[in-house]
NUFI-472057 format. One record per residue (C-alpha): residue in three letters; z, y, x. Coordinates in nm, 2 decimals. Example, Ala and Ser with C-alpha at 12.3 -4.5 7.8 and 13.67 -1.06 7.14 Angstrom:
! residues 2
+------+--------+--------+--------+
| type |      Z |      Y |      X |
+------+--------+--------+--------+
|  ALA |   0.78 |  -0.45 |   1.23 |
|  SER |   0.71 |  -0.11 |   1.37 |
+------+--------+--------+--------+
//
This chain:
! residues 270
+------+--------+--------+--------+
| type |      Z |      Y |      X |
+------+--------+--------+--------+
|  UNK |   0.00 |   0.00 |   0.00 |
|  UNK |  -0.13 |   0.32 |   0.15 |
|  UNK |   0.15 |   0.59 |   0.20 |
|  UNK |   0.12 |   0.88 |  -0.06 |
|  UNK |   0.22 |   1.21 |  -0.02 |
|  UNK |   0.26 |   1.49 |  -0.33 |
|  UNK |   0.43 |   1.78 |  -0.42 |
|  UNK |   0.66 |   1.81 |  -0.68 |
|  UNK |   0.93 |   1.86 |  -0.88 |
|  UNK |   1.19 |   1.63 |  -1.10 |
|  UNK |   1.21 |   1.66 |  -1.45 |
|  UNK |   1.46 |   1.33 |  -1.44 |
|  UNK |   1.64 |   1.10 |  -1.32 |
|  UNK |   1.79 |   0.78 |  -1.46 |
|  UNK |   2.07 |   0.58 |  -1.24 |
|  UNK |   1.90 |   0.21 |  -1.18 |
|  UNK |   2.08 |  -0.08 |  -0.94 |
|  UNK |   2.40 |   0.01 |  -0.77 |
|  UNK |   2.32 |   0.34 |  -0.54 |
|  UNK |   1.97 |   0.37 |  -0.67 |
|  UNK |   1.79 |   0.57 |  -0.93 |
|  UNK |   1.50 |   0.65 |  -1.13 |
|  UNK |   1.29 |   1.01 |  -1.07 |
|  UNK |   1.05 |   1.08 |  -1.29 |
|  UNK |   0.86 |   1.38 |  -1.08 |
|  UNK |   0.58 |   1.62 |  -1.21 |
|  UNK |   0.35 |   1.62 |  -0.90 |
|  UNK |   0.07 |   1.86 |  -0.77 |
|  UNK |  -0.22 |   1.60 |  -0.74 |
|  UNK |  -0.09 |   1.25 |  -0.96 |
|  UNK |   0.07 |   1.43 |  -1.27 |
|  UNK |   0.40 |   1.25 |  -1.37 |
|  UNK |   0.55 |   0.99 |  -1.22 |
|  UNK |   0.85 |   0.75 |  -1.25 |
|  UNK |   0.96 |   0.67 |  -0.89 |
|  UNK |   1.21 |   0.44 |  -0.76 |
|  UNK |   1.49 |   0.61 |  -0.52 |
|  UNK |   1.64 |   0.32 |  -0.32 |
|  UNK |   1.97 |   0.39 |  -0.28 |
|  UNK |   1.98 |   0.78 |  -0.35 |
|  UNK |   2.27 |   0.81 |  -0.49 |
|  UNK |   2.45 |   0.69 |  -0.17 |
|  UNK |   2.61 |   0.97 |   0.06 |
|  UNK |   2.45 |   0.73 |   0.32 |
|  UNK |   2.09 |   0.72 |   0.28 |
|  UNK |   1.92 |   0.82 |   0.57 |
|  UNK |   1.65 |   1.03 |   0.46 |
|  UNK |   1.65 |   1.39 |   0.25 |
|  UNK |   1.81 |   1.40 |  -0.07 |
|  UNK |   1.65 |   1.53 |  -0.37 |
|  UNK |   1.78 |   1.83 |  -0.56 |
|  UNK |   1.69 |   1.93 |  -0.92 |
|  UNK |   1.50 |   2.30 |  -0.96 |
|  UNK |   1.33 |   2.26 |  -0.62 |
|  UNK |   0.99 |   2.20 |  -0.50 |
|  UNK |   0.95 |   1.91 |  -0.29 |
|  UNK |   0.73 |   1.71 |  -0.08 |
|  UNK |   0.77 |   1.36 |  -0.12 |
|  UNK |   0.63 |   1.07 |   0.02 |
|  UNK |   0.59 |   0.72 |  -0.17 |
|  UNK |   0.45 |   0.37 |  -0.17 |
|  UNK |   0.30 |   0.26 |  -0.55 |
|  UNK |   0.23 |  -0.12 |  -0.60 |
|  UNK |  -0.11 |  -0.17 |  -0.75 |
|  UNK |   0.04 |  -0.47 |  -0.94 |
|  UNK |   0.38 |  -0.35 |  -1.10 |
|  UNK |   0.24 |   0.02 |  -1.11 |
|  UNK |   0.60 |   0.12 |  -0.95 |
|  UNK |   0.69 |   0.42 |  -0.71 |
|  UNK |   0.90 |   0.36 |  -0.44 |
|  UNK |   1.01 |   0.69 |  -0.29 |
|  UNK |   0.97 |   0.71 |   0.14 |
|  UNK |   1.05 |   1.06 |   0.22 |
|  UNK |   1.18 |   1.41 |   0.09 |
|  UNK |   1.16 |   1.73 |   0.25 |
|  UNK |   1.23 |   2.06 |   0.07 |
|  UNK |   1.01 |   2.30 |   0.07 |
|  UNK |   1.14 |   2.60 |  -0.18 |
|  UNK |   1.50 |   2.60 |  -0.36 |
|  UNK |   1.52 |   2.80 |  -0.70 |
|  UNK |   1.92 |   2.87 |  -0.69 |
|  UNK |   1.93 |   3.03 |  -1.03 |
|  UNK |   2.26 |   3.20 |  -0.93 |
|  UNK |   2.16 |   3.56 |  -1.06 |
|  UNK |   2.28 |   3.76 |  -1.30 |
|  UNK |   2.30 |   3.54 |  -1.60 |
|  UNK |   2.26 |   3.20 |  -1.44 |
|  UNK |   2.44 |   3.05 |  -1.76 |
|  UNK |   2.07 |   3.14 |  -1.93 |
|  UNK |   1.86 |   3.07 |  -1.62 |
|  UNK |   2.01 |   2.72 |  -1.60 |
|  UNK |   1.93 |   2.67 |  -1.98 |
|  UNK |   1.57 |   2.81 |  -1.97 |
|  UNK |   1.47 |   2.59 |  -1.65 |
|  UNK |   1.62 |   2.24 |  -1.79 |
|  UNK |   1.46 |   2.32 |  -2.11 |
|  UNK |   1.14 |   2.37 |  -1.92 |
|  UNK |   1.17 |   2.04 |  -1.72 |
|  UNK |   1.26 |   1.89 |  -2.06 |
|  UNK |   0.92 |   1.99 |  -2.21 |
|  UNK |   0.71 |   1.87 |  -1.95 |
|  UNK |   0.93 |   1.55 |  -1.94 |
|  UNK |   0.83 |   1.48 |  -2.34 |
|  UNK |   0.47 |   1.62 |  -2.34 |
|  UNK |   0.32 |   1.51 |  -1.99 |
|  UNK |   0.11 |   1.18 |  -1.96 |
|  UNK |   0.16 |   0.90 |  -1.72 |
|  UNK |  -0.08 |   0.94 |  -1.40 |
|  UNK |  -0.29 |   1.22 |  -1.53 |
|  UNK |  -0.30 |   1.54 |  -1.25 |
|  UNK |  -0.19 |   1.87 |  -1.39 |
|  UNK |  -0.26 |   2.11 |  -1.13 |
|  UNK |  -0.30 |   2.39 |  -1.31 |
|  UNK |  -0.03 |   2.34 |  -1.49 |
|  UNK |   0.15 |   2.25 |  -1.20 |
|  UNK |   0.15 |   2.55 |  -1.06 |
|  UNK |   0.23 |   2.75 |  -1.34 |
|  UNK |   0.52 |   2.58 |  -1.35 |
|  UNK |   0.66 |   2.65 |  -1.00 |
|  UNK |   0.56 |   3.04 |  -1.09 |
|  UNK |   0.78 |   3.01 |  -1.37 |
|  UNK |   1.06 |   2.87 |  -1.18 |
|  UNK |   1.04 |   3.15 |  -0.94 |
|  UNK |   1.04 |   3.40 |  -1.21 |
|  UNK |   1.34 |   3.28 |  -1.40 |
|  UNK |   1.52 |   3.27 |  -1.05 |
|  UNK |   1.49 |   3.61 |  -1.01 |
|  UNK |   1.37 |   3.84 |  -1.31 |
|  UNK |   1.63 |   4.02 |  -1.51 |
|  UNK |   1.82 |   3.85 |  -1.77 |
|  UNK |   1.67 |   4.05 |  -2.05 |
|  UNK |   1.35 |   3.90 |  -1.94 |
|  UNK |   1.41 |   3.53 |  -1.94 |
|  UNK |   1.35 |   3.49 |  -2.32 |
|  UNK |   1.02 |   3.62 |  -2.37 |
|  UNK |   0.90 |   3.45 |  -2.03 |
|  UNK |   0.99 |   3.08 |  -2.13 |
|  UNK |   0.83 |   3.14 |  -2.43 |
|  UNK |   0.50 |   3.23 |  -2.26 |
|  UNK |   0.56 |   2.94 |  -2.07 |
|  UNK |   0.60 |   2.71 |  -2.39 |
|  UNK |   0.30 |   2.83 |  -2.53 |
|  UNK |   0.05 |   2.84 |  -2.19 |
|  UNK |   0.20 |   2.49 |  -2.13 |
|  UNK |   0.09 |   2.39 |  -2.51 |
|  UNK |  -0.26 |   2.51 |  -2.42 |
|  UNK |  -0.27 |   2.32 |  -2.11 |
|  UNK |  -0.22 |   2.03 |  -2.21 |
|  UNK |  -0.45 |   2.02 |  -2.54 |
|  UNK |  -0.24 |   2.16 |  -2.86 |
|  UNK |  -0.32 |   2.48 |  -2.82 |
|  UNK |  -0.19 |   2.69 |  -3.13 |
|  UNK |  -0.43 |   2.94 |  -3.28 |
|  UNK |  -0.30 |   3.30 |  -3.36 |
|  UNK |  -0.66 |   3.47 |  -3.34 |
|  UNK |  -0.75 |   3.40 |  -3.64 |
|  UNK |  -0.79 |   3.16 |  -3.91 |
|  UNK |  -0.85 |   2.80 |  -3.77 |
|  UNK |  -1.05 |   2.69 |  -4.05 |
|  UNK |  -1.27 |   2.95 |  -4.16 |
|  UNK |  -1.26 |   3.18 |  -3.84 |
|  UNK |  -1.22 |   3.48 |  -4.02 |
|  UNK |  -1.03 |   3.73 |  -3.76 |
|  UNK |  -0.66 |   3.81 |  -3.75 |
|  UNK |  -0.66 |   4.08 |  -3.94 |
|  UNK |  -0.86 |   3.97 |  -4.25 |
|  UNK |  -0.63 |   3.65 |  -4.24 |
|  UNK |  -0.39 |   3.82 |  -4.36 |
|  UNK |  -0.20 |   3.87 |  -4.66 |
|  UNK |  -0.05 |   4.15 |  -4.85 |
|  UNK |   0.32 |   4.12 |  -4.98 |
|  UNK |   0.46 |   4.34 |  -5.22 |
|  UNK |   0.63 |   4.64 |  -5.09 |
|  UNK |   1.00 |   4.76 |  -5.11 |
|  UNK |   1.11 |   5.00 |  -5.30 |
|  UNK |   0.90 |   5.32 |  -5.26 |
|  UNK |   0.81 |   5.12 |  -4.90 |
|  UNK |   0.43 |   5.00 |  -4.80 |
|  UNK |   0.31 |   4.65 |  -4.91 |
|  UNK |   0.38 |   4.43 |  -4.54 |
|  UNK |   0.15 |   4.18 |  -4.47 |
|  UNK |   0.19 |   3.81 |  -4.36 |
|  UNK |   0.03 |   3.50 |  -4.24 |
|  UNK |   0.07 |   3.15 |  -4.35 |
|  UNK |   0.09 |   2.85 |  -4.05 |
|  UNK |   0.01 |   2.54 |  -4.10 |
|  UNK |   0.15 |   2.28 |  -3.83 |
|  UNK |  -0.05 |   1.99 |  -3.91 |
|  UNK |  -0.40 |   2.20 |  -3.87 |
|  UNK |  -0.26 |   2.41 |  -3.62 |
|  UNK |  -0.30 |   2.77 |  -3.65 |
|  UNK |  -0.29 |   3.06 |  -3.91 |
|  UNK |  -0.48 |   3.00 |  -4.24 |
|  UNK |  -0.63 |   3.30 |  -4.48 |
|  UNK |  -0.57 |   3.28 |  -4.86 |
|  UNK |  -0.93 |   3.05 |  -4.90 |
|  UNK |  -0.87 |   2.84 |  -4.68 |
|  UNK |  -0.51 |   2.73 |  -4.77 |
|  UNK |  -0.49 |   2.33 |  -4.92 |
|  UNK |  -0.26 |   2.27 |  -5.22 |
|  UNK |   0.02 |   2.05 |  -5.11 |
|  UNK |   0.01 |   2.14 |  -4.74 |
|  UNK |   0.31 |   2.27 |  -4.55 |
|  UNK |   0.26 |   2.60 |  -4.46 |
|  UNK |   0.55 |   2.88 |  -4.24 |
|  UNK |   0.53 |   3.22 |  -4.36 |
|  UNK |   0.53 |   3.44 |  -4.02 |
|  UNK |   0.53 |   3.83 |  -4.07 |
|  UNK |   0.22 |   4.04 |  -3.95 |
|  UNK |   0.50 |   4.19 |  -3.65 |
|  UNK |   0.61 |   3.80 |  -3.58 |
|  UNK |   0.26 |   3.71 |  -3.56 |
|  UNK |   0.17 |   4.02 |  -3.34 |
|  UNK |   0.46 |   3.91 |  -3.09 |
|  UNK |   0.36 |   3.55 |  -3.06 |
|  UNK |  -0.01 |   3.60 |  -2.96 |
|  UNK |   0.07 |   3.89 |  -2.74 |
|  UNK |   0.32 |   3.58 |  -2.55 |
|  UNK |   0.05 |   3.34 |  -2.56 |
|  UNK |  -0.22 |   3.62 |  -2.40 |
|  UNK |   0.00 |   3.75 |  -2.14 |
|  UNK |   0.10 |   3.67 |  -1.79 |
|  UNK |   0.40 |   3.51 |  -1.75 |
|  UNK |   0.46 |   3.83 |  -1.54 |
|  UNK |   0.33 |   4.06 |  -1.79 |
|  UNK |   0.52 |   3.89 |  -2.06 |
|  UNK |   0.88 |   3.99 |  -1.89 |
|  UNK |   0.81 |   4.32 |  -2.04 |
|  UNK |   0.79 |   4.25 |  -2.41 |
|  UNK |   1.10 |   4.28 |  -2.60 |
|  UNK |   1.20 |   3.94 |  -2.77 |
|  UNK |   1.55 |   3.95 |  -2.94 |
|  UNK |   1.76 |   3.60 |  -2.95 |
|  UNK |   1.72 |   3.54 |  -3.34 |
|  UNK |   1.35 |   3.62 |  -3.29 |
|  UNK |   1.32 |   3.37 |  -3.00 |
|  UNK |   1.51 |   3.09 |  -3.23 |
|  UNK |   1.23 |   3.18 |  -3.50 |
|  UNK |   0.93 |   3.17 |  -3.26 |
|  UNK |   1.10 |   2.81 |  -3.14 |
|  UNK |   1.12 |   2.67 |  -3.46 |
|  UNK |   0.78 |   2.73 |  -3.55 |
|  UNK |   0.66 |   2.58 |  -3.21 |
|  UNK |   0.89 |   2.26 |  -3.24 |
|  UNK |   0.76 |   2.22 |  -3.61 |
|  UNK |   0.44 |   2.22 |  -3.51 |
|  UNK |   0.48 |   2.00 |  -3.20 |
|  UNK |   0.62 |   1.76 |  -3.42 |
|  UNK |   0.29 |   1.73 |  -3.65 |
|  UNK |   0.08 |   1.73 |  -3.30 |
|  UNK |   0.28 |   1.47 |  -3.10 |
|  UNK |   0.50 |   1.16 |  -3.13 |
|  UNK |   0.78 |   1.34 |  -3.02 |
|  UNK |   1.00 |   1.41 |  -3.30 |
|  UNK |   1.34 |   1.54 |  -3.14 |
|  UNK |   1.28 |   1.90 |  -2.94 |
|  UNK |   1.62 |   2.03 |  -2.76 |
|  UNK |   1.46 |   2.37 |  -2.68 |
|  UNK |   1.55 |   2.48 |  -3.03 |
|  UNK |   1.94 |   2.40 |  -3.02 |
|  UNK |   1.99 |   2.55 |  -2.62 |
|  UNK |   1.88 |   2.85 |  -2.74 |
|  UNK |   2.08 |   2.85 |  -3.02 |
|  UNK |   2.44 |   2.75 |  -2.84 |
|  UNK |   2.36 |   3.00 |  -2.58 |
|  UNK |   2.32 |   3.31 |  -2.82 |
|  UNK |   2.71 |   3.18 |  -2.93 |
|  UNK |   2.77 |   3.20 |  -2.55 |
|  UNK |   2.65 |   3.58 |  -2.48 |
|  UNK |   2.78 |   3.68 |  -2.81 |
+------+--------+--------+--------+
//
């Protein structure tokens, strides 16, 4: 078995025989993979250890046969500390990134773009202000959604292609207020529907024109750029639950954890 060598990062690890354990890594060049860490979680072993929220190069043998990863070597190559100000939500905002990727990613299939969006988001939440760390994971949700296939559509709606704007649909206005506008979602189509194109008996979320507005500007923007718009906690939660609803239509995952971190750390700060 030829020696292979990757970059990566661990999105798990699972205790397995004694001192050993499982890593599942998200690699640079061979997309996720589950590899075995002979005696690892000995104070002994000879080689480097591995640390969660860094980017490593790792060296491995895989058998042909069994498909199994054995790791060879570790060497670190950047450390993401998350100590700043805030580290209770950077913690929470990387492990709920590594969660994602750990639920969504295929077996064996190379990511690289992906990849390295990923290490520019673990950078960012290591340093950007706190304020910031909300609206950048959930740029990061919805870039990593359209990178791996279940892209959401916000432009417009995804059946007839009629634009944003003529998607919409008025609401009755308060008293002596304007008439707001809204937009109906469907998860299982995936995307914003106008008033012709809705089906009777389909589940629809009702999003308001300035929810709507915020959600495509996160899925449009830089993950730098998207530092800079304001996303309150209780909007965050809302934006979330959409997202998990609709990954649940799109994918056989059926229990998201993004939803309830964010939810026990806005009882943290307050």
């Amino acid at each position: 078995m030829p020696q292979i060598i990757s970059e990566g990062i661990i999105l798990k690890t699972v205790n397995w025989k004694e001192n050993s354990q499982i890593v599942t890594f998200f690699t640079d060049n061979a997309g996720k993979q589950s590899i075995i860490d002979r005696g690892g979680r000995s104070m002994k072993t000879k080689r480097g250890r591995i640390q969660t929220f860094s980017r490593l190069e790792i060296g491995y043998f895989k058998s042909e046969r069994s498909g199994m990863g054995y790791l060879s070597e570790v060497e670190l190559l950047e450390s993401f500390s998350l100590e700043k100000d805030g580290v209770l939500g950077r913690l929470a905002f990387a492990s709920a990134a590594l969660e994602l990727l750990y639920d969504l990613l295929p077996d064996d299939e190379p990511q690289t773009e992906l990849y390295q969006i990923t290490i520019q988001f673990l950078r960012l939440t290591n340093s950007i202000p706190k304020n910031s760390l909300l609206p950048v994971f959930l740029a990061y949700f919805l870039k990593n959604l359209s990178y791996l296939g279940y892209r959401p559509n916000f432009a417009g709606c995804i059946a007839c292609g009629r634009g944003r704007k003529s998607a919409a649909i008025a609401g009755s206005g308060g008293e002596n207020g304007p008439a707001s506008k809204f937009y109906f979602f469907t998860p299982e189509r995936g995307g914003i529907v106008c008033s012709s194109c809705q089906i009777m008996g389909e589940h629809y979320i009702k999003l308001q024109a300035e929810r709507l507005d915020e959600i495509y500007s996160l899925q449009i923007a830089s993950l730098a750029e998207a530092g800079a718009i304001s996303i309150s906690m209780k909007e965050g939660e809302n934006i979330l639950e959409l997202l998990t609803g609709f990954l649940k239509f799109q994918t056989d995952v059926r229990e998201f954890n993004s939803l309830k971190f964010l939810r026990d750390l806005r009882k943290v700060q307050g």
